[in-house]
PAZAPA-4460 file (N, C-alpha, C; in steps of 0.05 Angstrom, whole numbers, plus 32768, in hexadecimal, padded with zeros to 4 digits):
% residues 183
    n_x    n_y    n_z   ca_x   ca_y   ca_z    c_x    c_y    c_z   seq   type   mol
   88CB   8D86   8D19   88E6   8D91   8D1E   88EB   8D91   8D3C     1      X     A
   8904   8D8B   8D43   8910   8D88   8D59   891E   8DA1   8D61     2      X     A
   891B   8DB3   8D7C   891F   8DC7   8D85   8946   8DC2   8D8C     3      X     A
   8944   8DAB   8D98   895C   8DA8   8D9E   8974   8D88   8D9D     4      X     A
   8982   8D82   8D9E   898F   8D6F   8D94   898A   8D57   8DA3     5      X     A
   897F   8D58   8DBE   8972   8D3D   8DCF   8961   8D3C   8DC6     6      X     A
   8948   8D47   8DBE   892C   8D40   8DB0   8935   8D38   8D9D     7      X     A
   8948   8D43   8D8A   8950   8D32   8D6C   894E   8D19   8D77     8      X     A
   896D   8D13   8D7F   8979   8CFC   8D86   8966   8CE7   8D97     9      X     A
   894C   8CF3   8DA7   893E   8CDC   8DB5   8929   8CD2   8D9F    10      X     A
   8928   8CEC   8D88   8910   8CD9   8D78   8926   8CCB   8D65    11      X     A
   8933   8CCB   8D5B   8944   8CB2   8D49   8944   8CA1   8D57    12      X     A
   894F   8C99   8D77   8958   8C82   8D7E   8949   8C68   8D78    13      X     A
   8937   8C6E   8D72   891E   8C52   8D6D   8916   8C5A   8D50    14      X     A
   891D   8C70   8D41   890D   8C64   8D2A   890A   8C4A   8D1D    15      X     A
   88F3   8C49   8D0F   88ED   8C37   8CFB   88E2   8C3C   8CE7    16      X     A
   88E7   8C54   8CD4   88D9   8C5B   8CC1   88DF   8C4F   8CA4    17      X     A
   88EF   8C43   8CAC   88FF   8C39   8C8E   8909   8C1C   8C98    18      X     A
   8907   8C04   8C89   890E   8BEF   8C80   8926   8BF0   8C93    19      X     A
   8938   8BFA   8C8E   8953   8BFE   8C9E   8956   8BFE   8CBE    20      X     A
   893C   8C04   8CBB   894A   8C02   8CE2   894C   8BE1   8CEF    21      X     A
   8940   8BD1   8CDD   893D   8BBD   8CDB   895B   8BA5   8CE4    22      X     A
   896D   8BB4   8CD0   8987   8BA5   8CCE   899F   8BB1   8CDF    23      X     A
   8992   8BCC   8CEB   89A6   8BDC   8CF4   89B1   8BD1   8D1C    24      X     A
   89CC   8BD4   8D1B   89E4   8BCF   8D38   89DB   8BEF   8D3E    25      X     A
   89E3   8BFF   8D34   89DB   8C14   8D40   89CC   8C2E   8D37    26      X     A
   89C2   8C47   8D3B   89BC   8C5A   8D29   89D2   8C69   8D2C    27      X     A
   89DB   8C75   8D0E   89FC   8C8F   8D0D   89EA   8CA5   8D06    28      X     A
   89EF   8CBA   8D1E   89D9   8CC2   8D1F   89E7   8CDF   8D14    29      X     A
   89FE   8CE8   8D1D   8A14   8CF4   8D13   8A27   8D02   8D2B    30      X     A
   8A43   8D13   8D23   8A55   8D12   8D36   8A64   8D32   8D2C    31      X     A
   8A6A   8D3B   8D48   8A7D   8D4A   8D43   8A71   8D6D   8D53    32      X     A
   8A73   8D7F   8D4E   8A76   8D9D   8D50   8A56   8D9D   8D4C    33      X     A
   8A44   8DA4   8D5D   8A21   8DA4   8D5C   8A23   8DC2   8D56    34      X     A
   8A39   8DD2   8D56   8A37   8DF4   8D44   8A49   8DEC   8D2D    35      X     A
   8A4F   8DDE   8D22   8A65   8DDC   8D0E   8A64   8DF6   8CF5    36      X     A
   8A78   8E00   8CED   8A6F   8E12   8CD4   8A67   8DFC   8CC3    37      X     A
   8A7C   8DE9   8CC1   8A81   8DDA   8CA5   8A7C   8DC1   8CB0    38      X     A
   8A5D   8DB1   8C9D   8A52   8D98   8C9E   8A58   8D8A   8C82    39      X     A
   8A59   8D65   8C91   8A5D   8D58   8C7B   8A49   8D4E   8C7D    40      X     A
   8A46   8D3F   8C60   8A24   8D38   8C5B   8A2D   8D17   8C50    41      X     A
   8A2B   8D01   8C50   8A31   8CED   8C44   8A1D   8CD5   8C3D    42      X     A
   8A17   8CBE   8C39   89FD   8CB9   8C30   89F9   8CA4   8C4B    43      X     A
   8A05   8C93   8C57   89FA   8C80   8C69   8A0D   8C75   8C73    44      X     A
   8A0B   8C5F   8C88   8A26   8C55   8C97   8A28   8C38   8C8F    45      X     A
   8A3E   8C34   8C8D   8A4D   8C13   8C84   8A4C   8C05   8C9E    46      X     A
   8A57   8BF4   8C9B   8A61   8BE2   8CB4   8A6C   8BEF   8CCD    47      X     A
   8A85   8BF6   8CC9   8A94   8C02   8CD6   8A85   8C12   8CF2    48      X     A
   8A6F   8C28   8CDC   8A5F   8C3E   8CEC   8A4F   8C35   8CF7    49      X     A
   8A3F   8C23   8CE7   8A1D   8C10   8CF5   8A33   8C08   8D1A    50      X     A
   8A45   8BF8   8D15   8A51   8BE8   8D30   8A57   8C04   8D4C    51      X     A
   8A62   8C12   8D39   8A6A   8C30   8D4C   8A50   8C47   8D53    52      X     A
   8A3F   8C48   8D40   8A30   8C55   8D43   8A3E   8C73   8D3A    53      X     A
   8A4F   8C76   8D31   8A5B   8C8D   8D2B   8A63   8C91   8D0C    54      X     A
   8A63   8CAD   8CF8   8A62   8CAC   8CDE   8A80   8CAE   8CD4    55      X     A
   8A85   8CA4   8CC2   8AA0   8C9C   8CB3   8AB2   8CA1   8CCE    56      X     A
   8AB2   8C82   8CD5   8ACC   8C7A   8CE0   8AD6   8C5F   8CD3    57      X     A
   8ACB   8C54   8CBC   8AD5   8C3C   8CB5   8AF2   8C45   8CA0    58      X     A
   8AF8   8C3A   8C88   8B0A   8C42   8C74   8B0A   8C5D   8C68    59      X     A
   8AF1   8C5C   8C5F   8AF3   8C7B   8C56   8AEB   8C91   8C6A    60      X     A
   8ADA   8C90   8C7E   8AE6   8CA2   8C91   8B07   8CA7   8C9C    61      X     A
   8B16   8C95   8CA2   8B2F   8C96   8C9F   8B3D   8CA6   8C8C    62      X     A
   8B39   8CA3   8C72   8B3E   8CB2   8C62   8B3A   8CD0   8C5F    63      X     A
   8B1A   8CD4   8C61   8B12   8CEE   8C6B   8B2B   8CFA   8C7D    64      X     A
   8B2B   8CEC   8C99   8B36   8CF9   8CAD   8B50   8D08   8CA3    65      X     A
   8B6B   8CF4   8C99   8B7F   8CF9   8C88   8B7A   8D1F   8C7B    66      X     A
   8B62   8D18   8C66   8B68   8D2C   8C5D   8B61   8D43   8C75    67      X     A
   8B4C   8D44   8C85   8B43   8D56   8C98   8B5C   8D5E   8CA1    68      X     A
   8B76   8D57   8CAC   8B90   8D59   8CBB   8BA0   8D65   8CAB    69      X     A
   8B9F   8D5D   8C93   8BB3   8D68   8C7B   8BAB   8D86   8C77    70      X     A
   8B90   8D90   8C7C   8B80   8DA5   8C75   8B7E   8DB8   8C8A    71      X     A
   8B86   8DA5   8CA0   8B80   8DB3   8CBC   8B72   8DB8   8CBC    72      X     A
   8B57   8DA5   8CC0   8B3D   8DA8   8CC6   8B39   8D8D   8CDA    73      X     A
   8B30   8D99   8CF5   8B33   8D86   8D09   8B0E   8D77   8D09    74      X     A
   8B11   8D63   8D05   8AF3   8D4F   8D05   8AE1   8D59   8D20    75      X     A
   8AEA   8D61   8D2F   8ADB   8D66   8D4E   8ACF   8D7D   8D4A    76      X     A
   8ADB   8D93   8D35   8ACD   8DB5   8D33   8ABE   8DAC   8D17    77      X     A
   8AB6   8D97   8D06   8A9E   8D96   8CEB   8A8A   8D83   8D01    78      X     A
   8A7F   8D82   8CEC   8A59   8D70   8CF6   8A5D   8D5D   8CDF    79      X     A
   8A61   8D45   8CE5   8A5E   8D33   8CCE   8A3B   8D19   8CD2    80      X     A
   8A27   8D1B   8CC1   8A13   8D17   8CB8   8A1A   8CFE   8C9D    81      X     A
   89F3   8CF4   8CA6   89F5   8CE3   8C85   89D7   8CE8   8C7D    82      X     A
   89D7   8CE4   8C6A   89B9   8CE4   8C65   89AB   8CCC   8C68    83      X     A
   89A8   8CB2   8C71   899A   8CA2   8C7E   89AD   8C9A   8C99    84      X     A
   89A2   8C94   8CAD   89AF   8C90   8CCD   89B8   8C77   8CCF    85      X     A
   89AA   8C5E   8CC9   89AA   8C43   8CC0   89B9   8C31   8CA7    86      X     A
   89C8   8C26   8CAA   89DA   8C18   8C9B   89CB   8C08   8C81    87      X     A
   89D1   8C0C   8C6C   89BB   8BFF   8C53   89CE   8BE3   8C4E    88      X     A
   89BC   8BD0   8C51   89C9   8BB3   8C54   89DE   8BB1   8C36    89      X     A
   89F7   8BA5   8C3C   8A0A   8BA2   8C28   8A13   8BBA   8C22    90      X     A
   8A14   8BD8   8C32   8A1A   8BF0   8C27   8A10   8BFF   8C0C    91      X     A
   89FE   8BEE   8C02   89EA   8BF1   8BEC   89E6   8C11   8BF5    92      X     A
   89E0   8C2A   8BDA   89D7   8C43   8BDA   89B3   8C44   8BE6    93      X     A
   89B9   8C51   8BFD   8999   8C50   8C0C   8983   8C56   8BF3    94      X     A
   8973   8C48   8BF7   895A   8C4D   8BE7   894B   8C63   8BE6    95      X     A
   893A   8C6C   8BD6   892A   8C7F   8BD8   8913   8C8C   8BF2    96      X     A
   890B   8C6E   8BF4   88F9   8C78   8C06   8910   8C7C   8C2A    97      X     A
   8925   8C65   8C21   8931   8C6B   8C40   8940   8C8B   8C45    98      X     A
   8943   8C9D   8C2B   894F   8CAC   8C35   893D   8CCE   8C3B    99      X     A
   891D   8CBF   8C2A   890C   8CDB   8C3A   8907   8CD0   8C5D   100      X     A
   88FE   8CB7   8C60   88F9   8CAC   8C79   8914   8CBF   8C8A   101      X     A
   8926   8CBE   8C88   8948   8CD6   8C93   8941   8CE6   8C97   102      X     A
   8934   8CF9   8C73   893D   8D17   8C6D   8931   8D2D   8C8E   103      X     A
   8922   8D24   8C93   891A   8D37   8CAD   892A   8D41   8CBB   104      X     A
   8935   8D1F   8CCB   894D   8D21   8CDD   8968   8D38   8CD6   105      X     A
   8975   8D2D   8CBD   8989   8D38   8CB3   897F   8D59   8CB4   106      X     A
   8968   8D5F   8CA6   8959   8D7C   8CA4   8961   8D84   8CC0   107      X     A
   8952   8D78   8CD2   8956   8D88   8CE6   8975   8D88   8CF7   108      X     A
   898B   8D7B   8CF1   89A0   8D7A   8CFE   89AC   8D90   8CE5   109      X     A
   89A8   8D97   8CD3   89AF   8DAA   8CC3   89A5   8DC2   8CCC   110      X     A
   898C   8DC8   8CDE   8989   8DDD   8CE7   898F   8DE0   8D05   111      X     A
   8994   8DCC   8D0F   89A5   8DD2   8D2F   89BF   8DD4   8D26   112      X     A
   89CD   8DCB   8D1A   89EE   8DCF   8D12   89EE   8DF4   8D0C   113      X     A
   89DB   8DF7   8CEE   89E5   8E14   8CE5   89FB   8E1C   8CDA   114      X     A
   8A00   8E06   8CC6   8A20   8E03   8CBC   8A21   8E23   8CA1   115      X     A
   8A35   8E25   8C9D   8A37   8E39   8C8B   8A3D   8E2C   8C74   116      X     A
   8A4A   8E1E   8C6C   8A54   8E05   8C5A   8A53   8DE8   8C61   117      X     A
   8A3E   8DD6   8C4C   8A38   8DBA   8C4D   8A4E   8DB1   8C33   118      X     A
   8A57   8D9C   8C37   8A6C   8D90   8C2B   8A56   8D75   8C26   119      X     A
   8A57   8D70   8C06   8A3E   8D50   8C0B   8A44   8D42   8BF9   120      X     A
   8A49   8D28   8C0D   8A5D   8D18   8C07   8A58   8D03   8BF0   121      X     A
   8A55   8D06   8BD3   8A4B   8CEC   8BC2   8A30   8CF6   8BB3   122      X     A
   8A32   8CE8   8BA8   8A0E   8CF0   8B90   89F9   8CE6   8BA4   123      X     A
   8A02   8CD7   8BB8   89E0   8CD2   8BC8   89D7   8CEE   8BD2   124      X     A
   89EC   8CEB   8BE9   89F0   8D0D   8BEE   89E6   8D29   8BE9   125      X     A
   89F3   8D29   8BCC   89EE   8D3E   8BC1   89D8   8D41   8BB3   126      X     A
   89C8   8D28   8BAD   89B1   8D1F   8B99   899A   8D22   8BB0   127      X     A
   89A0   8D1F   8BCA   898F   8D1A   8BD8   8986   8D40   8BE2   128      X     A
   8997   8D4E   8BE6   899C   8D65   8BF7   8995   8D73   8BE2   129      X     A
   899A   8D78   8BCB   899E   8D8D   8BB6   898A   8D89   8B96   130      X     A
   8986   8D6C   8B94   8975   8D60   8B87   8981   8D4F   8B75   131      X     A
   8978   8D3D   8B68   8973   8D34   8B51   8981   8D33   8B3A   132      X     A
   897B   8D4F   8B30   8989   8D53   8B21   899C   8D5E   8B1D   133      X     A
   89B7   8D57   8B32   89D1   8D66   8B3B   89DF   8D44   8B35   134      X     A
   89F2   8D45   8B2A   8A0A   8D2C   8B23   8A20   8D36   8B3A   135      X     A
   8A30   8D1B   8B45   8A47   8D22   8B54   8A58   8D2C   8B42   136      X     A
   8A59   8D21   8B29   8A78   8D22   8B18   8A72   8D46   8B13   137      X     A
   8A5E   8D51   8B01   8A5D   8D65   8AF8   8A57   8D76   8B15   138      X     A
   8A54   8D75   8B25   8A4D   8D84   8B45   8A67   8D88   8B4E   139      X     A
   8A76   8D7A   8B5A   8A88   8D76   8B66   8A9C   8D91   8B60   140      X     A
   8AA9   8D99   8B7B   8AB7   8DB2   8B73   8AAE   8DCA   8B6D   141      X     A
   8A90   8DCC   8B6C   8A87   8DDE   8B6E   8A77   8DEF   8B81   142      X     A
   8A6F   8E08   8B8A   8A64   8E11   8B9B   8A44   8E17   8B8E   143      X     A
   8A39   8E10   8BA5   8A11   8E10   8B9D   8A08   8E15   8BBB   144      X     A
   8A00   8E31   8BAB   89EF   8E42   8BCE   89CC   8E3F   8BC9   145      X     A
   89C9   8E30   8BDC   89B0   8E31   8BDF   89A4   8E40   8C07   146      X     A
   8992   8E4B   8BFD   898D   8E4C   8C20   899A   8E57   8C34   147      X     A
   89B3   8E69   8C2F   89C2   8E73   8C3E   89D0   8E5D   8C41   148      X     A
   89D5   8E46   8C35   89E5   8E3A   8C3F   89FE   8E2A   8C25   149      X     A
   8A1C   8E2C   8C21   8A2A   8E28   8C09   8A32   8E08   8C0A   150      X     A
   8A19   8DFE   8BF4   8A28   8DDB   8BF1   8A44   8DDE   8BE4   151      X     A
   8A4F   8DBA   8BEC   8A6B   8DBE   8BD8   8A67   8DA1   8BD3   152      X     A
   8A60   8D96   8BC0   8A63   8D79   8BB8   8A7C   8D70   8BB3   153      X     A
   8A7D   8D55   8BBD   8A9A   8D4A   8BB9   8A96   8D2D   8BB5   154      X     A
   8AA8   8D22   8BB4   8AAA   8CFF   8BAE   8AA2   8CFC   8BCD   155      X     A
   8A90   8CE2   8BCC   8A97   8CD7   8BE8   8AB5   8CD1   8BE6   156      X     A
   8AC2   8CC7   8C03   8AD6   8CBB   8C0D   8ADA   8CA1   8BFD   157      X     A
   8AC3   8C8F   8C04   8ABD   8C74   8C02   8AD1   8C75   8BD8   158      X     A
   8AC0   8C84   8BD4   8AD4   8C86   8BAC   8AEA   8C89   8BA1   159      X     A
   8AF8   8C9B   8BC0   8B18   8C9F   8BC0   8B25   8C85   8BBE   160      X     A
   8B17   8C6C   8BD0   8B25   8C54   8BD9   8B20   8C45   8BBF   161      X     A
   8B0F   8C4A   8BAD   8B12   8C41   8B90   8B1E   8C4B   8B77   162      X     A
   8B24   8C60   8B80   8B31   8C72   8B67   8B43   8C82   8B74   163      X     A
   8B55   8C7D   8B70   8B74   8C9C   8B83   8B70   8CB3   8B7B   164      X     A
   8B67   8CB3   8B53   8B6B   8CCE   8B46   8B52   8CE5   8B56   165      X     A
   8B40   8CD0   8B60   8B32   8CE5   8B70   8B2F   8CF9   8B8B   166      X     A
   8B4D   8CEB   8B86   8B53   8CF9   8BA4   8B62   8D17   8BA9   167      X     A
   8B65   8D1B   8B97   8B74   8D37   8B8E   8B54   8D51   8B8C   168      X     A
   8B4A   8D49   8B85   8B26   8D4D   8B84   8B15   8D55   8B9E   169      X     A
   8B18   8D3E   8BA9   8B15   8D43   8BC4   8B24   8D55   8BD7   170      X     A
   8B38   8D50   8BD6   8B4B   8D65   8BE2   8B44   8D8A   8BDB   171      X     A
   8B40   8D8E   8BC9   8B40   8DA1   8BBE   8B20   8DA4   8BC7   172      X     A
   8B0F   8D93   8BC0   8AF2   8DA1   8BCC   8AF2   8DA3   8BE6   173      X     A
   8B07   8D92   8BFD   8B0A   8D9D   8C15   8B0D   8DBB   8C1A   174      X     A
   8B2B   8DBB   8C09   8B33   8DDC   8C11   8B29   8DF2   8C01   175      X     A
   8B17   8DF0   8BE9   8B03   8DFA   8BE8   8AF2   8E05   8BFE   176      X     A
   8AE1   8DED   8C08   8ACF   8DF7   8C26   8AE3   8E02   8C3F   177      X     A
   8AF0   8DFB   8C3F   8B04   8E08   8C52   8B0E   8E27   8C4C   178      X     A
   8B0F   8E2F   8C39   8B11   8E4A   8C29   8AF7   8E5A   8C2C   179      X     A
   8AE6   8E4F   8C29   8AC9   8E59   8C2A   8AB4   8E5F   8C44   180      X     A
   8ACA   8E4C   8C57   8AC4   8E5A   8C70   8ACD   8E73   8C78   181      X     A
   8AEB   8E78   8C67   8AF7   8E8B   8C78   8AEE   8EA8   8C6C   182      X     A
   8AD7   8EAB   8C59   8AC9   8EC2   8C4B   8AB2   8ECD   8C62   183      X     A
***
């Protein structure tokens, strides 16, 4: 464990613990409020992020953002995270072993943040953080305290851009966590 966010950040810059660092433009290592109450959790970076080095700024970050504005929730005051740092070739769902080779990192940027509410974004996400045996469909919308700390599973972004009806879903698990800060 990393005391503080330059020791994080200097031991990622070179990893190679996983297959992935292999194919990777950049590491997305994550962005935003390093005290954030409210963290997003999402599973890995596309194109868009690998080139920028930064997490959901491609389509469905866009999307995200939208709703963040609509909700009045400004992107600069959350911590947005993924659970692998490295882009999984063809956007393919990171593998098993690539996403314990992560879980540290994320672990410990979960304990320098100190968020009061994780928002996590997709069944990788949520399968990865919470376990196994948690489904997005049956999860989603709901609150699960573990640790002092209140998950809220939701659709990734990336699912909105394939399905609209899920976007009413999302929205609502936004202002959900947004409600749940203000307790």
């Amino acid at each position: 464990m990393y005391d503080n966010w330059e020791e994080l950040e200097e031991a990622i810059k070179d990893c190679n613990k996983c297959k992935l660092c292999k194919g990777r433009t950049n590491i997305v290592f994550g962005t935003g409020n390093k005290e954030a109450d409210l963290m997003f959790i999402g599973e890995g970076p596309g194109a868009d992020e690998d080139a920028q080095g930064i997490p959901f700024v491609g389509k469905a970050g866009q999307l995200m953002n939208r709703a963040f504005e609509g909700l009045g929730i400004k992107r600069e005051e959350v911590y947005i995270a993924n659970i692998v740092k490295c882009r999984p070739p063809n956007n393919r769902d990171p593998e098993q072993d690539e996403a314990i080779a992560c879980m540290d990192y994320l672990r410990n940027q979960v304990i320098l943040v100190k968020p009061k509410v994780i928002v996590l974004l997709g069944r990788i996400a949520l399968q990865n953080i919470l376990g196994q045996e948690y489904g997005i469909t049956a999860s989603r919308g709901k609150i699960i305290e573990k640790k002092d700390i209140t998950y809220i599973p939701t659709w990734h972004p990336a699912a909105l851009l394939r399905d609209e009806n899920k976007k009413i879903d999302f929205w609502n698990d936004l202002k959900l966590a947004k409600t749940r800060l203000q307790k």
